[in-house]
C-alpha positions as CSV (number, residue, x, y, z in Angstrom):
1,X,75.4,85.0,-5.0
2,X,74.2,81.6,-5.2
3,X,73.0,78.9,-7.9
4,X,69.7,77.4,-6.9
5,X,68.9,74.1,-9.1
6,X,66.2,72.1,-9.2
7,X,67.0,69.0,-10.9
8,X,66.9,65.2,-10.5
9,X,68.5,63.0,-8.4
10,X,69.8,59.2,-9.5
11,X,71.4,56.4,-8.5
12,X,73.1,55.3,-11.8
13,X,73.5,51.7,-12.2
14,X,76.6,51.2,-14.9
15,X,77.1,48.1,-16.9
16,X,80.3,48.2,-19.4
17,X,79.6,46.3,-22.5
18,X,81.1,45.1,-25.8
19,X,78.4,47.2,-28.0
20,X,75.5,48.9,-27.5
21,X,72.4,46.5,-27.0
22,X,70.1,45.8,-30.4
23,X,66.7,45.3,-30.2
24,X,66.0,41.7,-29.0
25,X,69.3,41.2,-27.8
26,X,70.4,39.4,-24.7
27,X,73.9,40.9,-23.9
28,X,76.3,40.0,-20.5
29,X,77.8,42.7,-19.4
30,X,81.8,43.0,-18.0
31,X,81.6,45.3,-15.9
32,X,78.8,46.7,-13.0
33,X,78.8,49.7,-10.6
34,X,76.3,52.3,-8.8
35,X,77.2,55.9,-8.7
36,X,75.3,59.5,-7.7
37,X,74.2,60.2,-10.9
38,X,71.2,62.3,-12.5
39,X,71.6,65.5,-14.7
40,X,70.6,67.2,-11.6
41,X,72.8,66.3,-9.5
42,X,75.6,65.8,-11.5
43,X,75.0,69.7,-12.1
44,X,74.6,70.5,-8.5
45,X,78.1,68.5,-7.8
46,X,79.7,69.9,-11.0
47,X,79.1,73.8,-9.5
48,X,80.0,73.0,-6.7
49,X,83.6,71.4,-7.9
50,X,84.1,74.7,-9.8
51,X,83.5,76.8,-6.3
52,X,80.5,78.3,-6.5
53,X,77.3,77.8,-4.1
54,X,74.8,76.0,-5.0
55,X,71.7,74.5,-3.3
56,X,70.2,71.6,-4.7
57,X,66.3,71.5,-5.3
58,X,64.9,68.2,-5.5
59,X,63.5,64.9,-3.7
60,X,64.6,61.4,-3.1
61,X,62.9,58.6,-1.3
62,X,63.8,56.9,1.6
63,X,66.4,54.3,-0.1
64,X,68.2,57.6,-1.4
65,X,69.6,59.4,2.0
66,X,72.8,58.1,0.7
67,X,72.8,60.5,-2.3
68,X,71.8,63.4,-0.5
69,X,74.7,62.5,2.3
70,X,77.1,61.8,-1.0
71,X,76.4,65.6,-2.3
72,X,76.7,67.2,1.0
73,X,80.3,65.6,0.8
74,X,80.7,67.3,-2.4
75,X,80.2,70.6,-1.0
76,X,76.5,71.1,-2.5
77,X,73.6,72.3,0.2
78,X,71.2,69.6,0.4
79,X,69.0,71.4,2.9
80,X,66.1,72.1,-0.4
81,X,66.4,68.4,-0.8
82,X,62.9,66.3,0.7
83,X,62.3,63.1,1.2
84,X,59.4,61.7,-0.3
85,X,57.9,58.3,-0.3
86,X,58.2,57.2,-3.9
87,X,61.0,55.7,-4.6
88,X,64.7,57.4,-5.3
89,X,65.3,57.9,-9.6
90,X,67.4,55.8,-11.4
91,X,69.0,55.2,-14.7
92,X,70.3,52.2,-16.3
93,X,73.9,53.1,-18.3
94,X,75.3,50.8,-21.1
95,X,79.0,52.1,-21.8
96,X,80.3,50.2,-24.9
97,X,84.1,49.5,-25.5
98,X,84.1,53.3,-27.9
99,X,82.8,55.1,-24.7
100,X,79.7,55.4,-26.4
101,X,76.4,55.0,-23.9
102,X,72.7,54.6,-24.0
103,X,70.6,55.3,-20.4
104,X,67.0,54.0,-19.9
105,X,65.7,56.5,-16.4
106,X,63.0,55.9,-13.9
107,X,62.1,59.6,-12.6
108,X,60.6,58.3,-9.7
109,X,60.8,60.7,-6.4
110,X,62.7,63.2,-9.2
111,X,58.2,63.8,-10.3
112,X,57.0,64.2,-6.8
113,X,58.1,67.8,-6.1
114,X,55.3,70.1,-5.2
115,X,54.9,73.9,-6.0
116,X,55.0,74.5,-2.6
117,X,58.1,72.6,-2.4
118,X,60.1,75.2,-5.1
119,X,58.2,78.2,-3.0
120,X,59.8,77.5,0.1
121,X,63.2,76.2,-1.7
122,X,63.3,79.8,-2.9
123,X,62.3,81.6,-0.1
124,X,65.6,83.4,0.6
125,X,66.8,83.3,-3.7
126,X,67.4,87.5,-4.8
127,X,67.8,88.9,-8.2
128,X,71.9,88.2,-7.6
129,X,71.2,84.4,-7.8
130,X,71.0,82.0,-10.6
131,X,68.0,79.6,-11.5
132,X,69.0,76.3,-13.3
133,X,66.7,73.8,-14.1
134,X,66.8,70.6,-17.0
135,X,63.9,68.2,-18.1
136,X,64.5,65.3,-15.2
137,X,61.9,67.1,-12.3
138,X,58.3,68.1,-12.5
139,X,57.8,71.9,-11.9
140,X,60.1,73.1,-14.4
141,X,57.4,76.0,-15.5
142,X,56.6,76.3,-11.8
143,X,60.7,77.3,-10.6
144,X,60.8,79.1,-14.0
145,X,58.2,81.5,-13.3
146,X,59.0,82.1,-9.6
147,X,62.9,82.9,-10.1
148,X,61.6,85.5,-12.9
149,X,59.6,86.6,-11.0
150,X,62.1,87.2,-8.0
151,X,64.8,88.4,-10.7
152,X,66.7,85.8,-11.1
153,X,68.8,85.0,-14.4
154,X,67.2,81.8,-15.1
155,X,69.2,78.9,-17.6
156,X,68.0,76.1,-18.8
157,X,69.4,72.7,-19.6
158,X,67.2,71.2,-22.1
159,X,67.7,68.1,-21.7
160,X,66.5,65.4,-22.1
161,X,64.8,67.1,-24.5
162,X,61.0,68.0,-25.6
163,X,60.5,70.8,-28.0
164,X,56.7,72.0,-25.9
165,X,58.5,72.3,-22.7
166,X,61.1,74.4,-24.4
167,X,58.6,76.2,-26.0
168,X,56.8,77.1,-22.7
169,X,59.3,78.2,-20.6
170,X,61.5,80.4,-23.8
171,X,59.6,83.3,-22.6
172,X,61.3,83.1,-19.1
173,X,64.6,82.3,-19.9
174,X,67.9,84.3,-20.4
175,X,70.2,81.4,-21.3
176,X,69.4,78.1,-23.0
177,X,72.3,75.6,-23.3
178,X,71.3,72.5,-26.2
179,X,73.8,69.9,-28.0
180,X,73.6,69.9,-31.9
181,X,70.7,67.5,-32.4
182,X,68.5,69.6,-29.7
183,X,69.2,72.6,-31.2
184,X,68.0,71.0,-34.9
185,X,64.9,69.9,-33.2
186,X,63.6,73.0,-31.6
187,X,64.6,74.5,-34.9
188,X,62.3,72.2,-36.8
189,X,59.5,72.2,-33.9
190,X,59.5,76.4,-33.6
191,X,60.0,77.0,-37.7
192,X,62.7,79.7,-36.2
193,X,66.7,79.9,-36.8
194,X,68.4,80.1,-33.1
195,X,69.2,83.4,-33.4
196,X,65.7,84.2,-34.0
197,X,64.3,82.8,-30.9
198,X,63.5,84.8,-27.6
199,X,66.5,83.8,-25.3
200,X,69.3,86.3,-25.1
201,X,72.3,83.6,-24.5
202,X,71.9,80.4,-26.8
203,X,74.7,77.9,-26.2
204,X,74.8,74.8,-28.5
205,X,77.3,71.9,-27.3
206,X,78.9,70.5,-30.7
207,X,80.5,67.3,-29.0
208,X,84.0,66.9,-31.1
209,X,83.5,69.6,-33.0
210,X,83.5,72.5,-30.0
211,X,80.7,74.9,-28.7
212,X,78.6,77.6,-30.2
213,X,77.2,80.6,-28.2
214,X,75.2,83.3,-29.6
215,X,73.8,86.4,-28.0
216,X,70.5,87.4,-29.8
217,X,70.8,90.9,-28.4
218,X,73.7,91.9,-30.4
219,X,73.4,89.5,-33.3
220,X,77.3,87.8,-32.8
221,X,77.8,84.2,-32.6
222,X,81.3,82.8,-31.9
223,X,82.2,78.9,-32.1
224,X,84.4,77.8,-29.4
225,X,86.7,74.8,-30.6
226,X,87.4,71.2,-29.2
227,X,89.8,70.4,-26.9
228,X,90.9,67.0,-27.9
229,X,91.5,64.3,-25.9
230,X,90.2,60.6,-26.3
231,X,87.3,59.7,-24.1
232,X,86.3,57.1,-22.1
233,X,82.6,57.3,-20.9
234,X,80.8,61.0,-22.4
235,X,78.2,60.0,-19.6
236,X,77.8,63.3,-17.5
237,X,79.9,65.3,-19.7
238,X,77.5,67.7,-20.8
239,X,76.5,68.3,-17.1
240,X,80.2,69.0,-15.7
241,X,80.1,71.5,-18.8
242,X,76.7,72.9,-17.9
243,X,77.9,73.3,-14.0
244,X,81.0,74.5,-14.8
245,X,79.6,77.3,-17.1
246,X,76.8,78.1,-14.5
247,X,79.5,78.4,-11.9
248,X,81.5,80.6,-14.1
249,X,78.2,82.8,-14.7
250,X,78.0,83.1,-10.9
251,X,81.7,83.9,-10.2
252,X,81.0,87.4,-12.3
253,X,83.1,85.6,-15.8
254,X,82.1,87.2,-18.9
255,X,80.1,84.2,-21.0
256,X,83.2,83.4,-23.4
257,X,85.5,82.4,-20.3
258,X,82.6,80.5,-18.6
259,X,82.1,78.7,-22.0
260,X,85.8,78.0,-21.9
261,X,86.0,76.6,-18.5
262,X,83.0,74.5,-19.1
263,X,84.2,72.8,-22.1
264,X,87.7,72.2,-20.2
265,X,86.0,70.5,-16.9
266,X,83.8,68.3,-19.4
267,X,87.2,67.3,-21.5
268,X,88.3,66.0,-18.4
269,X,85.3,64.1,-17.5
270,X,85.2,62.3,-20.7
271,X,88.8,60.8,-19.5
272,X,87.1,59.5,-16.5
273,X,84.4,56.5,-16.3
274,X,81.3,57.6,-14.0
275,X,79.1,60.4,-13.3
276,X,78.9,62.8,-10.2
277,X,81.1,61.2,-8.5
278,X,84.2,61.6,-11.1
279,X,83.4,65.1,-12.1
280,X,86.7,67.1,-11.7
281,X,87.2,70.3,-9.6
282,X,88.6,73.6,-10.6
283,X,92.2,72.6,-9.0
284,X,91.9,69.5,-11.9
285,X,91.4,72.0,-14.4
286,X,94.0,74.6,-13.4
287,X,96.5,71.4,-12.9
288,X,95.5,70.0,-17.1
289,X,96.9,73.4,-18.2
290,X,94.8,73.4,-21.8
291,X,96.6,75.5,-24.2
């Protein structure tokens, strides 16, 4: 089995700052770095960490070869991974003195994949493989539709969020991962309760307050507390949960322990200041021994 993911990849440029910039404001920040970053990648790194296989779908331009070279190192399969002419994505991160951040991303080579691209990514992908895929790529619908079509159980990120492209790809999904506010919006843009909507495995991220999965099939839905620990950066922390949880999936856990696992690789990240490139592996999760 296998996790195929098509998802972005960044360089994330990271100023530290006092507070979080106001409009019109002219800030200087204390701190500056450049990491691997992108919700794609940070999921692609993030599976791999928690030892599952994954092969990264996605596209950088020529000034990115040190990315894909970075996530090879990480253990993820870069072979799906072009190289296109437009330039490689990047986000700007402000991370305030609270750990608090705010991101401003250019997609760049992340919106120059091709359907023909995701064909031959998936050329060798079988109904025992996973399809993962978040807002940060073009061809979402495109790999939705051809890893249902080939069987695959296909999850979706939905982040960052927009309540149409949720609403277009429900029909192909089997699990949907959203934090709170997410999960209000689609609410509020579908007139539905979550455990009304068309996906079989809804899991909602609740930041301090825990997780919440529900299974429409059999009407449960079980909350998942916090584990506490006092962050840092939450930069990437939803990701690490996402691929940690995917990996899980992949490994044959039932949901609850994948959930579990998840939200004990992203309390670990939130100790940690950076993105792909801090995201901890399963040995750092065995080692924090959460009770």
């Amino acid at each position: 089995m296998a996790v195929y993911n098509l998802g972005s990849i960044n360089a994330d440029l990271f100023y530290r700052v006092p507070h979080l910039l106001a409009p019109g404001e002219t800030l200087a920040a204390t701190e500056h770095s450049r990491g691997l970053g992108g919700k794609g990648a940070n999921m692609s790194v993030a599976v791999a960490r928690a030892a599952a296989r994954v092969k990264h779908v996605g596209a950088v331009g020529p000034d990115g070869r040190w990315a894909v070279e970075r996530m090879l190192e990480y253990g993820v399969d870069t072979r799906a991974i072009i190289e296109v002419s437009a330039p490689t994505g990047h986000a700007v991160i402000m991370i305030d003195d609270q750990g608090e951040n705010a991101i401003l991303i250019h997609p760049g080579a992340n919106h120059a994949l091709s359907e023909t691209d995701i064909q031959q990514a998936l050329t060798d992908a079988t109904e025992a493989d996973l399809f993962l895929f978040q807002n940060e790529t073009s061809c979402q619908v495109i790999g939705a539709t051809q890893a249902s079509a080939r069987g695959m159980r296909v999850i979706y990120a939905a982040a960052p969020f927009d309540a149409e492209s949720v609403k277009t790809v429900m029909p192909l999904l089997d699990i949907l991962v959203m934090n709170a506010v997410e999960a209000q919006q689609l609410s509020d843009a579908t007139g539905a309760d979550l455990a009304d909507l068309p996906v079989r495995d809804i899991i909602v991220t609740l930041g301090a307050e825990g997780c919440r999965w529900l299974n429409t099939d059999d009407g449960s839905d079980q909350s998942f507390p916090a584990i506490p620990v006092d962050p840092v950066d939450t930069t990437g922390a939803g990701d690490t949960f996402t691929g940690f949880l995917v990996a899980g999936l992949d490994r044959g856990l039932p949901m609850a322990q994948a959930i579990s696992l998840g939200q004990q690789a992203a309390a670990i990240m939130v100790t940690r200041q950076g993105t792909a490139d801090v995201i901890p592996d399963l040995k750092d999760v065995q080692d924090a021994r959460f009770g």
